[in-house]
SEKOLKOL-343814 format. One record per atom (N, C-alpha, C): residue in one letter; x, y, z. Coordinates in Angstrom, 2 decimals, decimal comma. Last residue first. Example, Ala and Ser with C-alpha at 12.3 -4.5 7.8 and 13.67 -1.06 7.14 Angstrom:
+--------+---------+---------+---------+
: residu :       X :       Y :       Z :
+--------+---------+---------+---------+
:      S :   12,85 :   -2,25 :    7,08 :
:      S :   13,67 :   -1,06 :    7,14 :
:      S :   12,90 :    0,03 :    7,87 :
:      A :   13,19 :   -5,69 :    7,80 :
:      A :   12,30 :   -4,50 :    7,80 :
:      A :   13,20 :   -3,30 :    7,80 :
+--------+---------+---------+---------+
END
This chain:
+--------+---------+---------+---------+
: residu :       X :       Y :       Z :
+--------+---------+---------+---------+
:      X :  143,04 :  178,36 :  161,71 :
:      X :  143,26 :  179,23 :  162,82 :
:      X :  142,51 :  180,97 :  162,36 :
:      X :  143,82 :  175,43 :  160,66 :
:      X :  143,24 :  176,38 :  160,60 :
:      X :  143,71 :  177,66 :  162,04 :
:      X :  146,10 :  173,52 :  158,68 :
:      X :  145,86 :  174,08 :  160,20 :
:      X :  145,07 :  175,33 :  159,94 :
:      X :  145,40 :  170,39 :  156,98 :
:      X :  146,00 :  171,75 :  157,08 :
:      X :  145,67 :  171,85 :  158,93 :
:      X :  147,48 :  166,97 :  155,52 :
:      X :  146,53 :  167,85 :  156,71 :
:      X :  146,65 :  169,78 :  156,80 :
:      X :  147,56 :  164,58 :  153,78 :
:      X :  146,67 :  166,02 :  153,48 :
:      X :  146,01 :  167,09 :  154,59 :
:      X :  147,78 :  162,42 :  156,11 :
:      X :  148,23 :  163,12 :  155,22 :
:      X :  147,36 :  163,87 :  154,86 :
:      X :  148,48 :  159,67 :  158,96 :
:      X :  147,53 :  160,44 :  158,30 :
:      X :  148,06 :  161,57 :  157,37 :
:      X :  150,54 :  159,15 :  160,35 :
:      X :  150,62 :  159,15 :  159,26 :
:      X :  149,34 :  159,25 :  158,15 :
:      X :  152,83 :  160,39 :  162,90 :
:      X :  151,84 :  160,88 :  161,81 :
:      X :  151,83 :  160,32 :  160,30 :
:      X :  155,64 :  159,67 :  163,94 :
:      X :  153,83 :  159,09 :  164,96 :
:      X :  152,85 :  159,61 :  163,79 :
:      X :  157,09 :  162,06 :  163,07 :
:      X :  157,52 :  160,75 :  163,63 :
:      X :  155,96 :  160,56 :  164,53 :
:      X :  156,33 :  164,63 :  162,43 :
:      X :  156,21 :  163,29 :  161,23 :
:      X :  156,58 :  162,36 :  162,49 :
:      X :  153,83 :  165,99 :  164,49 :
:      X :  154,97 :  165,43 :  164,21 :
:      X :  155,35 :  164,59 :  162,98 :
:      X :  152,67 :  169,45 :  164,16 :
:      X :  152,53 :  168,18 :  163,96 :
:      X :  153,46 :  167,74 :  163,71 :
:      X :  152,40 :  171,77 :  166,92 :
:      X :  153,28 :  171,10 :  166,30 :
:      X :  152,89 :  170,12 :  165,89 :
:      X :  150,59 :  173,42 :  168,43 :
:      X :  151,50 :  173,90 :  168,16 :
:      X :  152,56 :  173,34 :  167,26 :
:      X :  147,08 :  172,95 :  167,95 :
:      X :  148,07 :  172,50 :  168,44 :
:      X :  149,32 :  173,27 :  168,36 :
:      X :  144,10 :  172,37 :  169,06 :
:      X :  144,74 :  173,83 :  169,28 :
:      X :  146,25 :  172,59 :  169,54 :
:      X :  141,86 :  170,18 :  167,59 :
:      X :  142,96 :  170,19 :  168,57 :
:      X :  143,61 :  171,89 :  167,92 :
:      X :  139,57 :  168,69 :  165,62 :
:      X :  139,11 :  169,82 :  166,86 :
:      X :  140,20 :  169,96 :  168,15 :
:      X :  139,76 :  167,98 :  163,40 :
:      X :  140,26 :  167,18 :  164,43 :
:      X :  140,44 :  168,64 :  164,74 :
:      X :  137,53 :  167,00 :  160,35 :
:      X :  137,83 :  167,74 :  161,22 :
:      X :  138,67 :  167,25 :  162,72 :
:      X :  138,86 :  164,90 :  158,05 :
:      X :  137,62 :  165,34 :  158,93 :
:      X :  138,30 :  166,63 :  159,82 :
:      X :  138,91 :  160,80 :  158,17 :
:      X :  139,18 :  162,44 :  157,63 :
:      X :  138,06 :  163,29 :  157,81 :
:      X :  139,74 :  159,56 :  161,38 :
:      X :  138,67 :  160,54 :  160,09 :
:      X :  139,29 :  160,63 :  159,31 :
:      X :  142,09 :  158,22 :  163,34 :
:      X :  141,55 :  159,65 :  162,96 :
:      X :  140,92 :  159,53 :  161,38 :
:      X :  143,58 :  156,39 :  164,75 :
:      X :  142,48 :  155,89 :  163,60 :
:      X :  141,48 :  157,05 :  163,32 :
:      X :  145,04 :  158,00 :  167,19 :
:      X :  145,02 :  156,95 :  166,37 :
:      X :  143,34 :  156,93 :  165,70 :
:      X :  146,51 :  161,03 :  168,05 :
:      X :  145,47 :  160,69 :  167,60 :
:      X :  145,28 :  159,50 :  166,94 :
:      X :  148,93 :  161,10 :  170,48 :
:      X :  148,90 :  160,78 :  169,32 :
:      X :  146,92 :  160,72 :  169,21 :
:      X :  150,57 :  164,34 :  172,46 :
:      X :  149,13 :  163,15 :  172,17 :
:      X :  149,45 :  162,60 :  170,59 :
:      X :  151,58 :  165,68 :  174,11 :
:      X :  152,39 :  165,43 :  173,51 :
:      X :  151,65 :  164,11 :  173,04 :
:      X :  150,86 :  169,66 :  175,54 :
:      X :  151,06 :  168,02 :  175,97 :
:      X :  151,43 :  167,32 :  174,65 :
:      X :  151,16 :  171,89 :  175,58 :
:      X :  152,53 :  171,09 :  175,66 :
:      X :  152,52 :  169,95 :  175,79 :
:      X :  148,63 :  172,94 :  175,78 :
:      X :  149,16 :  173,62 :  176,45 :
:      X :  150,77 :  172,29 :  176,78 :
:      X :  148,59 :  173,32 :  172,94 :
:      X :  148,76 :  174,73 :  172,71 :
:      X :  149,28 :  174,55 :  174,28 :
:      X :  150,32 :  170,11 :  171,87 :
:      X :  148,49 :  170,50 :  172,16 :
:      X :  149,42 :  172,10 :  172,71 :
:      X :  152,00 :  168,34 :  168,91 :
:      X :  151,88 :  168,56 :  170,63 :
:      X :  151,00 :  169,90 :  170,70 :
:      X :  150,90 :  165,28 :  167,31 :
:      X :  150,60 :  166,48 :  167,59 :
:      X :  151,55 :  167,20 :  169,45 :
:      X :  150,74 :  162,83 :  165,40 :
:      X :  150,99 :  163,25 :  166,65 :
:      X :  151,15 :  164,77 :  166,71 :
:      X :  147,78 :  161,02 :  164,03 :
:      X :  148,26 :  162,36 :  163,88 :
:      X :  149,00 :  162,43 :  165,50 :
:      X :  147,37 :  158,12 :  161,74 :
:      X :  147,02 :  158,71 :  163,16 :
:      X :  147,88 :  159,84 :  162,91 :
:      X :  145,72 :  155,42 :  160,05 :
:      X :  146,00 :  157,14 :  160,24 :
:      X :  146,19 :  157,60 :  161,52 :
:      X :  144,30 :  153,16 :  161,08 :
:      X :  145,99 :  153,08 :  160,93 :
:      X :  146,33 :  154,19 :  160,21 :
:      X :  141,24 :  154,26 :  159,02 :
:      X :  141,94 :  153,11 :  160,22 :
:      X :  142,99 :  153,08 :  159,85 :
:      X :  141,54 :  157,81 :  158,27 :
:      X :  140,61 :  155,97 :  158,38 :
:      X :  141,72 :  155,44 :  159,03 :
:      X :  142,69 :  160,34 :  156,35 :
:      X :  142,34 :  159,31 :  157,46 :
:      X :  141,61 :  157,94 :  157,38 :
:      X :  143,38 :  163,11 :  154,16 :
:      X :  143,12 :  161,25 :  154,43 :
:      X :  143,61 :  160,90 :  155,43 :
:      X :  142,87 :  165,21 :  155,37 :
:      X :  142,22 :  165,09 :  154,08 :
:      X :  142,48 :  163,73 :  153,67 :
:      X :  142,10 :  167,33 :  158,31 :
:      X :  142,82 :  165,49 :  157,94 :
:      X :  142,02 :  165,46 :  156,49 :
:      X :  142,07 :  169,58 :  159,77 :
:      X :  141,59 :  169,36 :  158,84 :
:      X :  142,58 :  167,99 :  157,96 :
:      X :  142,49 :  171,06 :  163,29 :
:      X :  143,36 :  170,58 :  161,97 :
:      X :  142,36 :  170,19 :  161,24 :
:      X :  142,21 :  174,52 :  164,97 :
:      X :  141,44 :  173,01 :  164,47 :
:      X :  142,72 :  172,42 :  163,50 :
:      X :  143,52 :  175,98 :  165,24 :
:      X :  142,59 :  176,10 :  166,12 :
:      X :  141,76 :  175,21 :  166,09 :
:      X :  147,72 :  176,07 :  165,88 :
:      X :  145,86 :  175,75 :  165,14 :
:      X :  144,65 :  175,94 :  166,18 :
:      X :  149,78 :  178,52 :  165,84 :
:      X :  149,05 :  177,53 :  166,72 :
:      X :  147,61 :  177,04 :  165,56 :
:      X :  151,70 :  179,36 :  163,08 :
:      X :  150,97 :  179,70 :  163,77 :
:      X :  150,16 :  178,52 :  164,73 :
:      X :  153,82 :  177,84 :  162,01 :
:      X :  154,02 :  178,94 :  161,85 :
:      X :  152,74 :  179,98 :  163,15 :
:      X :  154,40 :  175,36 :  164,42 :
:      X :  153,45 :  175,64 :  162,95 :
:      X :  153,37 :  176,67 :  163,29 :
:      X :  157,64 :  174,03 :  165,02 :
:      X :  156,33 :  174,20 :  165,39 :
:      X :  155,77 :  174,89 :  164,07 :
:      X :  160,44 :  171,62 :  163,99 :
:      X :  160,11 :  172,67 :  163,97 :
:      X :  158,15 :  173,37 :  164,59 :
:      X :  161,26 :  169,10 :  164,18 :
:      X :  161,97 :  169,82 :  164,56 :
:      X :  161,62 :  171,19 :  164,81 :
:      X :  159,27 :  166,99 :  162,84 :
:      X :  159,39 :  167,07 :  164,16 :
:      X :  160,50 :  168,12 :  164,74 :
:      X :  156,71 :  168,07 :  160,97 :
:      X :  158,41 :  168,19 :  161,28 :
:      X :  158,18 :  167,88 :  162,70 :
:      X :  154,16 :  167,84 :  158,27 :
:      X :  154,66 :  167,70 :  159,91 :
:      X :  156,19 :  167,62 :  159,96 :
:      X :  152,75 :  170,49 :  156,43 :
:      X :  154,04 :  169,47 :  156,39 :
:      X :  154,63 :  169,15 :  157,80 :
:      X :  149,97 :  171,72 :  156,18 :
:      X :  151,07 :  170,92 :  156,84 :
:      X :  152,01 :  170,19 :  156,75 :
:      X :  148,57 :  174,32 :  154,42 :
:      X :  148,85 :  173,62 :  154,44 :
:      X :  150,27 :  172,74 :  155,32 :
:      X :  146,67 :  176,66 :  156,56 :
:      X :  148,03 :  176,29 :  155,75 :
:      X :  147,66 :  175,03 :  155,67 :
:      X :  143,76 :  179,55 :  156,77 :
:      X :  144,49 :  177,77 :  156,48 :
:      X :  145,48 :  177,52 :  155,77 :
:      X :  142,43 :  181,38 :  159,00 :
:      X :  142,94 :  181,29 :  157,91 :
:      X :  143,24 :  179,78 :  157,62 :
:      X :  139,81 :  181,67 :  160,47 :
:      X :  140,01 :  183,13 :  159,20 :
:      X :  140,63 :  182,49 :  158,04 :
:      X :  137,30 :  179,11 :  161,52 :
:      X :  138,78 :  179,74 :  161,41 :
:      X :  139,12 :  181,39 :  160,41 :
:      X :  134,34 :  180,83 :  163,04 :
:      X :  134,98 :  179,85 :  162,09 :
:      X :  136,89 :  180,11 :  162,00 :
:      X :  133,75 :  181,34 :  166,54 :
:      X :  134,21 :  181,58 :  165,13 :
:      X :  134,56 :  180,37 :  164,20 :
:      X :  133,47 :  179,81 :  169,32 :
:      X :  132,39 :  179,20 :  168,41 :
:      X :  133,38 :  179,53 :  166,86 :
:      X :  135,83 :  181,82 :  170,35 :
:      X :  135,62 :  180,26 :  170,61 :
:      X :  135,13 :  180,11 :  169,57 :
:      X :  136,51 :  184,68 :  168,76 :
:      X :  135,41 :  184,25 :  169,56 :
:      X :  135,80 :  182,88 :  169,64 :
:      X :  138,63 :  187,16 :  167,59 :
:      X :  138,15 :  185,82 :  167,84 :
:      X :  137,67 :  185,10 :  168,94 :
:      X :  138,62 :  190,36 :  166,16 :
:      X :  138,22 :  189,02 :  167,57 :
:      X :  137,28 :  188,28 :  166,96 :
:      X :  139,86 :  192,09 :  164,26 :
:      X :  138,88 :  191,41 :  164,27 :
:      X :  139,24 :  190,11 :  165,43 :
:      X :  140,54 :  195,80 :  163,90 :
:      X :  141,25 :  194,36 :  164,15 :
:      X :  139,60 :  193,20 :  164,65 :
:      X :  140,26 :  197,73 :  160,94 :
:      X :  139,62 :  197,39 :  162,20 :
:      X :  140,02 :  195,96 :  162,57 :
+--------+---------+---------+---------+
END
């Protein structure tokens, strides 16, 4: 039985990230998950609809972005997955 996803849902699944700037994430996220952040961490990302954002002085924590791509060039926050 195929299972819908609702907005509110929790994610189903989670990779771990290795940012590339050459390549997108096997699947879009529906959140990221920063396992070290704090001040002068930041995450570049490009967003599900192409935009092309850096996150500066990001958590660790939850980062509530639908993205398609984390970049190494602008990312240096680490231990990040992608939920979805």
């Amino acid at each position: 039985m195929p299972r819908y996803v609702l907005p509110n849902d929790p994610a189903l699944s989670a990779a771990s990230v290795t940012p590339n700037d050459l390549a997108d994430l096997p699947n879009y996220s529906r959140m990221l998950y920063v396992g070290v952040g704090g001040s002068g961490k930041h995450v570049r990302v490009t967003t599900l609809n192409g935009h092309d954002v850096v996150f500066k002085n990001v958590p660790t924590g939850m980062l509530t972005v639908q993205a398609v791509k984390v970049w190494a060039n602008g990312t240096t926050a680490t231990e990040i997955l992608a939920l979805w």
